[in-house]
N, C-alpha and C positions, 0 to 999 in steps of 0.2 A: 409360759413366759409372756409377758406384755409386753406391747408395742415399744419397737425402736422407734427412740426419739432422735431427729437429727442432730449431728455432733454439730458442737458447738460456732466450728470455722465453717460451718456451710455456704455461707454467703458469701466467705473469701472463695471458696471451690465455684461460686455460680458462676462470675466472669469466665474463669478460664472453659469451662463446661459449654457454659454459650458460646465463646468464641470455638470452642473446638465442635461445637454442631453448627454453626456456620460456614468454619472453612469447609467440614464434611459434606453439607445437603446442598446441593442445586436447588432441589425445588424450593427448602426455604429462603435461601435467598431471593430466591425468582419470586415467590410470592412476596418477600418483607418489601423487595426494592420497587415492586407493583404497589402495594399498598403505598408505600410513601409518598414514592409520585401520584397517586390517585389522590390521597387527604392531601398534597399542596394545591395540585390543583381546582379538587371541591373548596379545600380552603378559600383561595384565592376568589372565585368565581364567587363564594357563597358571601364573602367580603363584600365583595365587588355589589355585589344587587345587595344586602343588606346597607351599604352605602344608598347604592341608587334610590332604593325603597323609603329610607328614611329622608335623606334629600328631597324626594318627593310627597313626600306626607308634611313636611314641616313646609313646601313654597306652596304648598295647596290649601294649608292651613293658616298660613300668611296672607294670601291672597284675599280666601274666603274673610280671616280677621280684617283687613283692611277694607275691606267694600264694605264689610259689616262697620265698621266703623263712622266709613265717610256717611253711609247712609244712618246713622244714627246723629251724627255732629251736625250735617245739613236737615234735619229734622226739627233737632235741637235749637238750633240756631232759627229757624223758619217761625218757631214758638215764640223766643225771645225776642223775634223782631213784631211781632202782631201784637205782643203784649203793652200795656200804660203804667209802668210802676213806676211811681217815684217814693212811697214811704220806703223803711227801711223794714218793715216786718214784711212787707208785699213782696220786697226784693229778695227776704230769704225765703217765703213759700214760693216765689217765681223759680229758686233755684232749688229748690224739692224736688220741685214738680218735673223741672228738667231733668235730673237725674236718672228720676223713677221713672220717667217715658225711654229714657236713653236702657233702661238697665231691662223692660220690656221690650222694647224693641230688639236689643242682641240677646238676649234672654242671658245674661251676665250680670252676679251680682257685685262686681268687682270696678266698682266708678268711683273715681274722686274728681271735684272738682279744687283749685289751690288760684287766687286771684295774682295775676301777675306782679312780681315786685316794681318799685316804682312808679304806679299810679298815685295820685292824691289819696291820700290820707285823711283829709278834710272829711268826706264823705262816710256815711256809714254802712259800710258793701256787707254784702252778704258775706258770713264766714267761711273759710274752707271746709267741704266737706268730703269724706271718700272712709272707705273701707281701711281699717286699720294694716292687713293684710297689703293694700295695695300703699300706705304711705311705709312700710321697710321696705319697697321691691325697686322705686323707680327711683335710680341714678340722678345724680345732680348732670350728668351729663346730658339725659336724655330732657329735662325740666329746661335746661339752657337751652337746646336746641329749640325746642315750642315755643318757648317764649320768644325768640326770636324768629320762629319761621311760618308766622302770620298764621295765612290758611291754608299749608302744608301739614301732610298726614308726618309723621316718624312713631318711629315703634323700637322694642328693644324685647330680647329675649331673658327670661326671667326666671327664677326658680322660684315658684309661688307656695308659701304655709299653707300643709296640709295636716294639722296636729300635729306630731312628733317629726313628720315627714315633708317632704317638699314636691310635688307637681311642676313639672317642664309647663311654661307658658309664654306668653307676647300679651304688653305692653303697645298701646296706642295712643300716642297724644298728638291733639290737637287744639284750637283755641277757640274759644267761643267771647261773644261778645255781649253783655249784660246792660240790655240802653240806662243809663244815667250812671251807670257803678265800674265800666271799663269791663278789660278781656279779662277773661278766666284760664287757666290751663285744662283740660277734659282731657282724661286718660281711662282706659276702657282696658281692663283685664280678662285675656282668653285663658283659661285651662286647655291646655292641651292629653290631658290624661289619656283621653282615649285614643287620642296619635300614636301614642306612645304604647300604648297597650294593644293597638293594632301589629305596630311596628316589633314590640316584643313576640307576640301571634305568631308573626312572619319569619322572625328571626330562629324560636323555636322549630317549627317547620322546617324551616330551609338546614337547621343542625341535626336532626333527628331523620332528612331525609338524606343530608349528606354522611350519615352514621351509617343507616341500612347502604345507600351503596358503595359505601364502601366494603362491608362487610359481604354485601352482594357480590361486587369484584373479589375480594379475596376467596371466597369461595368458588367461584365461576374460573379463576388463575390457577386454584389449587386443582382444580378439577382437569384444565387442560395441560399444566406442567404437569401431572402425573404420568397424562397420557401420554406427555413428550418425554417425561423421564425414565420411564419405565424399561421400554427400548435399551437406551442407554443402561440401567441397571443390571439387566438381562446380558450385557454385554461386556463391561464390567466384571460380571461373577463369572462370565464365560472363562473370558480372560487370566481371574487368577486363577483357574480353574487349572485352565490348558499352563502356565506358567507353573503353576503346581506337579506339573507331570502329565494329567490326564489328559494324554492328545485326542480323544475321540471324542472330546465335549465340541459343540458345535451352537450354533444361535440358530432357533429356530426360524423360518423363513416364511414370512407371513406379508402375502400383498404386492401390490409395484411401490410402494413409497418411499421415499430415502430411505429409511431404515430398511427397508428390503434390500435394496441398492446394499447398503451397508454391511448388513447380517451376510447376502451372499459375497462379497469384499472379504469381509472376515473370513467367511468358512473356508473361501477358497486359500486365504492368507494361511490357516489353518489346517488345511489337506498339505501346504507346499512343505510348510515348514517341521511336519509330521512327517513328510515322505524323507526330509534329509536328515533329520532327526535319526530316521529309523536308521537309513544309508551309513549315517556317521556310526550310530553306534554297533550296526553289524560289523562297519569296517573297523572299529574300537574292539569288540570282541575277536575281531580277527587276526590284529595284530595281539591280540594279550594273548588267543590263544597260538600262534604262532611265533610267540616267543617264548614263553610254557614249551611249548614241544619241541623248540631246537634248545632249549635250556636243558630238558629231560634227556633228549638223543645226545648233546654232546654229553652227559654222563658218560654212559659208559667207555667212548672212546677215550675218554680224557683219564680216564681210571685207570685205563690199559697204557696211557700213555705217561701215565703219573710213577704205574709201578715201573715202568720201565724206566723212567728217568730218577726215579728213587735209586736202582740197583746201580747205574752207570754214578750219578751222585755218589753211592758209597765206595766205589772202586775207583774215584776222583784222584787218590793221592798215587796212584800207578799210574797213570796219563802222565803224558808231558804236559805243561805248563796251558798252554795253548787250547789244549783240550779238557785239561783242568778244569782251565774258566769257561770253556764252552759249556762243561756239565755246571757249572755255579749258576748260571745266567739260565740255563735252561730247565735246572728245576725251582729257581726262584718264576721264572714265568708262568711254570707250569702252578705254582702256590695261585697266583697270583689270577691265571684264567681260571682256576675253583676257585676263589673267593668273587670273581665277576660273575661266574654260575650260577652263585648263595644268592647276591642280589639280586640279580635280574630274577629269580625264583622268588626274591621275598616280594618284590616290586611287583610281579603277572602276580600274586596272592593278594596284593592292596588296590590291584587294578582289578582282581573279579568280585571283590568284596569278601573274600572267603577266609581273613585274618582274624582268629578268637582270643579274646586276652585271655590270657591265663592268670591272674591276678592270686598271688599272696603276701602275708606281710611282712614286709621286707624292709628292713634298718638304711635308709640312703646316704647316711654318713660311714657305716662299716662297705656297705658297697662300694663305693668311692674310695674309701682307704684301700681296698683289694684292685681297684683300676689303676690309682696310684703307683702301690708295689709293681704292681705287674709290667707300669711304664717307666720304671724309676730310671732302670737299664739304658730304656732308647732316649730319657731326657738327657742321661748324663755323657751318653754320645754325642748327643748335640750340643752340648755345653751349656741346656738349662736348668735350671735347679725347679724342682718341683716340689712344689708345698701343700697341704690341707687345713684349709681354715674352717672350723666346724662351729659357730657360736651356738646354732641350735641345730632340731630334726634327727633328736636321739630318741626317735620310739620309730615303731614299725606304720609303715604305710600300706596300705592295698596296691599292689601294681606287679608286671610282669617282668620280674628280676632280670631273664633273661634279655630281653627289650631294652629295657633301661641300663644294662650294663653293658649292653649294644654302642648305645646311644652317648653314655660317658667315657667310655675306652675312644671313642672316632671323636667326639669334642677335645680330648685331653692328647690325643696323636694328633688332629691338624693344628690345636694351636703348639705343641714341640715342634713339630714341622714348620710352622710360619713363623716362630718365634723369635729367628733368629740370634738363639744365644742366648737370650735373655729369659728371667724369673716365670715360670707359670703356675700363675696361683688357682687353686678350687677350693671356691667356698662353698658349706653347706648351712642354711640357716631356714627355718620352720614360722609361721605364724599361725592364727588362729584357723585359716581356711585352707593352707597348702605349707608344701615343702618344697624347697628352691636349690638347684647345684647354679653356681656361676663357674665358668673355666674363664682365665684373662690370661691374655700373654699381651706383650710389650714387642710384638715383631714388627710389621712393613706395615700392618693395617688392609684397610680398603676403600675406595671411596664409596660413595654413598651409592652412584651406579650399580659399584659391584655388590654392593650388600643385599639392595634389593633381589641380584639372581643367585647369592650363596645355596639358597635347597635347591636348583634346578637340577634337575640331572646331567651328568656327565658336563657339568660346566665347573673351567677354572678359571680363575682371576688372573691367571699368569698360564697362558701355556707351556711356558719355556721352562718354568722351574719343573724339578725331579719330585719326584713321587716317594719320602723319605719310606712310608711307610709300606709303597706298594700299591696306593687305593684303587679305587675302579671308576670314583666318580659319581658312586651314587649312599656315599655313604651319609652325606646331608638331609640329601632327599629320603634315604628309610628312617634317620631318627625323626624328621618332621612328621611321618605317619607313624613312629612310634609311639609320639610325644601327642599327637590329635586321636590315637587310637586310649590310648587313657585319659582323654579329656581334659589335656594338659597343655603347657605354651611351650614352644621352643623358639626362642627369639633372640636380636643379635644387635650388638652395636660396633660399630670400627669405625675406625678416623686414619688416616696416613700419615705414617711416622708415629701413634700413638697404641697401635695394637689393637687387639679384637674383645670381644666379650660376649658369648653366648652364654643364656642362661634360661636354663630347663625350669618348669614351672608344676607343679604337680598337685590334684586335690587329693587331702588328707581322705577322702572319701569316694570311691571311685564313682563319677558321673554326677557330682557336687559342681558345682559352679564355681570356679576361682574369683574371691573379688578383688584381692589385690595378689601381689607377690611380694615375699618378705627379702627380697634383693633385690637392690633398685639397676634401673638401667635406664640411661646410661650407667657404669658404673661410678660410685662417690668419688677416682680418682680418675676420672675422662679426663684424657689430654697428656697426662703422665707417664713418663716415655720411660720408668723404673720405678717400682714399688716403694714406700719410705722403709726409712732405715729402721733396725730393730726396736722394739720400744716405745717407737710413734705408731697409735692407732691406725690398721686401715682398713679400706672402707665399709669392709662388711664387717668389723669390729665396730665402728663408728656409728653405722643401722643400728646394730643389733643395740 
């Protein structure tokens, strides 16, 4: 097979991927947030002197232009005055000649000279002369200020034609005096190329030396957060380690340094919380297994005391009345401490781990119909009508029939029981990844408090109400590990005044993942203090 190419959204994946190896790594951050404050402040600093350096290359180049100047003009001038011209061909070689000494002397071939405006015109003065290069550079600005500022030097910075190109340069004018023809304007052209190609020099440098340290720091940071992280990693994996279960993991102990400090911190935090760890759960074993064994021992006495109150039970209608009901009451109790027996026996079995599902496939809509019949008796005692609403979950599931018909028979008794009178419906309905029973009754509800401790053991919402069915208390609590023992939801909604709604949740596949549940909960009719009338959808009709 050839090479995976990357899918096409990759680059939408890359943000979240960085961010999420950011929030993860110390070190990376520790080194990114090093680096950046190192490049602002090489930055800064590298700014800073490449300022300084240029500042300084341009007033030294300034300077040097300007003495070279003056000593060129006072030259200039020193010639013009020893000289006798009066023709007018004299007066243009007089002013050749000056140039060409001015343009030897700063070794610059960049001079013009331009005769001041408003002189006599009568005269016939020598022409303007200069470098074509230097008559596009120099400002009417700078021409006004010469011409008016006698034997003062001015100068002006300039971008001087270099073929296609231009050279940083200065501009210097000053005036010269022409005996019989008047001032002249002298302006004297520096290139600065090589200022500037120093200053480039230096600027390379200082970017190529601020590159390497930074790279040097980030290396030299990576190198010591390792060594600071490391520790820490070690300590870390300790951690989920021993959170994992493994209490004998420990951090090894290496040195006097904080992290020695640390690692021995931990171990010890680590031995304490091992030693009660251990304590809790012998004393956990202790009581599971001493409830197992007064569970087991009151067998047999309760067996001897069962049949004995069976035989008095049947001989009940010879007593007098009195004692009638004495034997009524005393073999309904005796029913009643063997089914507290069953539980607490099924509860030390989910307390030592030692519960196997026995799992086949099993129709949860005909199950239900068989818990139904079987409670029709005790609903219509109580005066509620009991119904089955079955939209879907007519094929067989994998799960432990007995369990499960555990778990709906005690759903479909406490809501008759709390129902006060009123309609209790169970619906059954199936989707692609599970099958779902809802039970709903319309009785007193619960708040939200009580809802939360509904599986606890041997807890009721009401102590004071009677026990229609007899329970023990812990009939909640076993379908909750019946219902997590096949990898399954058992969950509950109630409001007060509006009635209850547990609804068991089961994978079509035993140890599949549920992703949703095909009955919703709340149920579609939360709040609804009686079911609608016949004809009108309801709500598991309405899902479905």
């Amino acid at each position: 097979m050839g090479a995976r190419w990357p899918t096409r959204d990759w680059w939408r994946q890359t943000p979240a991927r960085l961010a999420r190896l950011w929030r993860s790594s110390l070190q990376l951050r520790t080194v990114a947030i090093t680096l950046l404050l190192t490049g602002v402040a090489i930055l800064v600093t590298g700014i800073y002197m490449s300022l300084s350096i240029s500042n300084d290359l341009y007033q030294s180049r300034l300077d040097q232009a300007l003495r070279d100047s003056s000593r060129a003009t006072t030259t200039a001038q020193s010639t013009l005055n020893a000289s006798d011209v009066s023709s007018g061909d004299a007066g243009k070689n007089l002013l050749n000649t000056v140039l060409q000494s001015v343009q030897a002397s700063t070794s610059s071939r960049l001079v013009a000279a331009y005769r001041v405006p408003g002189q006599d015109t009568g005269i016939l003065a020598p022409p303007d002369r200069g470098s074509p290069a230097m008559n596009s550079v120099i400002s009417p600005e700078l021409r006004e200020k010469v011409q008016n500022g006698g034997s003062k030097q001015y100068y002006q910075s300039v971008a001087l034609p270099a073929g296609s190109d231009s050279d940083p340069g200065i501009v210097v004018g000053s005036q010269l005096t022409l005996p019989s023809y008047g001032e002249y304007e002298l302006y004297i052209g520096y290139n600065l190329r090589d200022s500037e190609n120093t200053l480039l020099f230096v600027q390379n440098t200082l970017l190529l030396a601020g590159l390497a340290l930074i790279l040097l720091i980030g290396a030299i940071t990576w190198v010591i957060v390792r060594f600071v992280v490391e520790p820490i990693r070690v300590a870390a994996r300790t951690s989920e380690r021993l959170a994992a279960g493994d209490l004998a993991v420990r951090i090894p102990e290496r040195g006097e340094d904080v992290f020695a400090s640390l690692a021995r911190s931990f171990n010890g935090m680590a031995d304490s919380l091992q030693s009660q760890i251990n304590q809790l759960a012998t004393l956990s074993q202790l009581q599971q297994r001493f409830v197992s064994d007064v569970s087991h021992e009151l067998r047999t006495p309760l067996t001897t005391i069962r049949l004995a109150g069976d035989v008095i039970y049947d001989q009940r209608e010879g007593f007098a009345p009195a004692t009638a009901r004495t034997a009524e009451l005393l073999h309904t109790q005796i029913e009643r401490f063997d089914r507290l027996l069953s539980d607490l026996l099924e509860i030390s079995r989910y307390d030592a781990g030692s519960v196997v599902l026995d799992a086949e496939p099993t129709n949860l809509v005909r199950l239900a119909e068989d818990c139904v019949d079987e409670l029709r008796t005790l609903s219509e005692q109580n005066g509620s009508e009991l119904t089955l609403d079955a939209p879907g979950g007519y094929f067989d599931v994998p799960m432990d029939p007995r369990r499960i018909r555990r778990v709906v028979r005690n759903l479909i008794g406490n809501a008759i029981e709390h129902g006060e009178g009123r309609p209790v419906v169970v619906t059954v309905d199936s989707n692609e990844s599970a099958v779902a029973l809802t039970v709903r009754d319309y009785g007193i509800g619960m708040s939200p408090q009580d809802t939360g401790h509904v599986f606890d053991r041997f807890w009721r919402a009401d102590p004071s109400r009677k026990r229609t069915l007899g329970g023990t208390g812990l009939g909640l609590a076993i379908s909750l590990e019946d219902a997590t023992l096949h990898s399954g939801w058992l969950q509950v909604w109630s409001a007060p005044g509006a009635g209850s709604c547990f609804r068991l949740t089961l994978p079509r596949v035993v140890g599949r993942e549920i992703t949703s549940s095909p009955l919703p909960l709340p149920p579609a009719d939360a709040g609804a203090t009686m079911p609608q009338e016949s004809g009108t959808p309801t709500g598991s009709e309405a899902h479905a």
